[in-house]
Phi, psi and omega in degrees: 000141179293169175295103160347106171278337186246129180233126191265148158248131157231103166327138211181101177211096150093048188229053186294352189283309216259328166311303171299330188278328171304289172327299193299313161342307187275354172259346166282346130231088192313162161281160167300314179306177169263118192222181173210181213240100200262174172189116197252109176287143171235098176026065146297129170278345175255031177077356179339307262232306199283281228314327170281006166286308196291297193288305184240090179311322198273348183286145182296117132268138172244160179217119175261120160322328200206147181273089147289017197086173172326292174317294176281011177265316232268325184291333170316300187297309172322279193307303172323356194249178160229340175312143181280001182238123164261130196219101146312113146223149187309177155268324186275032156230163185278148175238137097351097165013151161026060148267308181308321173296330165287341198263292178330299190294313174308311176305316212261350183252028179212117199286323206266002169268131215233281205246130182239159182223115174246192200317101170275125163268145169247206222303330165297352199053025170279144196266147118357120134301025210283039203176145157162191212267184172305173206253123143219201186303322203271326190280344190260004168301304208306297205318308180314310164318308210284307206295331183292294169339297174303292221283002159293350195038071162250131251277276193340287205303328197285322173301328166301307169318256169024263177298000187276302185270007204260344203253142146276141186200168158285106186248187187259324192221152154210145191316142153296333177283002187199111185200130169241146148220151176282118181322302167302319158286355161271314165290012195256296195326277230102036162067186179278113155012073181304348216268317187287104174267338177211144121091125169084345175311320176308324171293293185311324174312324181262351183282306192285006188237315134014287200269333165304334181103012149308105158287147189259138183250092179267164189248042165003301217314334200228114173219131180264116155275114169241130184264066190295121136111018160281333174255002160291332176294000187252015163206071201275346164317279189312298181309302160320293191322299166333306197295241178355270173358270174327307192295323190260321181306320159342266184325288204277011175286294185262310197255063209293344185279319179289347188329278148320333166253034158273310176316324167242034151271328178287332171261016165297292206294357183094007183227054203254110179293174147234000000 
């Protein structure tokens, strides 16, 4: 087998429906490049683990003791890999014919481009909000509106979407659920962030990658079915908690002044994780 230039990671903790339909997606029309396939189990109760044994021999497996999270999951498959190129992608998404390969052609053709991100959709072919600038109050105020908008589907904002995502451009961020990186610029960053156990690592991951001199690309070119909020639904207690965490870890990460009053807003409203 040639050497992997692309090693795809998929993250995995108790999805095994949706861990398969990603893999078959991805084996019904492999990419062209040459890659291989890590898949980081964080301690699944649901056979995952046998069923990508059983179906895909050739897949790369970690067996994580414990669900340390994404973050830390996502860097395991990143050490597990070899390739010079690397691609976060969810479990809860679908690949299309030629999409990593179009991302991949996009990436590569701009040496000062670090990280590509592309169209994300979900199962309708309604587009993603996937990409935007850094998160701070006013801009994940702004991000919140349009996306509440979008998923109300009001004609403007969705239209606005649309066209929003239809353009390649330079962002500060791109969705984690499809993230291509040069293997060298996620190790200059230091890789991802463990502190972030669900939710915003992606952003801080482009920020360090950012600050490396790396440009963030989102992409048309390559568009991903993303099932966005299926795997949340299977444990949603947890996944908020998760959620809030990351979200307050953010702040004292980046906006250390905004911290505190994040902390009590969440615990006016009742939802100051613990």
């Amino acid at each position: 087998m040639p050497t992997p230039t692309l090693s795809i990671v998929i993250v995995n903790y108790n999805a095994r429906e949706h861990l398969e339909n990603c893999l078959q997606s991805l084996a019904a029309s492999p990419p062209a490049i040459a890659h291989e396939i890590v898949v980081v189990d964080n301690a699944s109760t649901d056979g995952s683990v046998a069923a990508v044994r059983a179906r895909w021999p050739h897949t790369t497996i970690v067996e994580q003791r414990t669900n340390g999270g994404f973050a830390a999951g996502n860097n395991a498959g990143i050490r597990a890999g070899t390739g010079t190129l690397v691609l976060l992608l969810n479990n809860d998404t679908l690949v299309p014919p030629g999409a990593i390969d179009r991302l991949v052609e996009r990436l590569m053709t701009h040496a000062d481009v670090a990280v590509a991100g592309p169209r994300l959709v979900d199962a309708d072919g309604v587009a993603e909000l996937s990409f935007g600038p850094m998160m701070s109050p006013f801009a994940e105020l702004r991000q919140k509106v349009v996306m509440a908008l979008h998923a109300a589907r009001v004609a403007p904002v969705s239209a606005w979407v649309e066209r929003a995502t239809r353009r390649e451009r330079d962002v500060d961020w791109v969705s984690g659920a499809c993230l291509l990186v040069r293997r060298e610029a996620a190790e200059r960053a230091g890789l991802l962030d463990e502190r972030f156990f669900l939710y915003t690592e992606d952003v801080d991951f482009c920020a360090a990658i950012r600050r490396q001199g790396g440009r963030v690309l989102f992409t048309p070119a390559a568009e991903i079915v993303h099932l966005r909020g299926r795997s949340r639904a299977t444990a949603p207690a947890a996944m908020e908690a998760a959620y809030r965490r990351s979200h307050l870890a953010f702040y004292e990460k980046h906006h250390p002044r905004w911290a505190p009053v994040l902390r009590l807003y969440l615990r006016l409203r009742g939802r100051l994780p613990r």
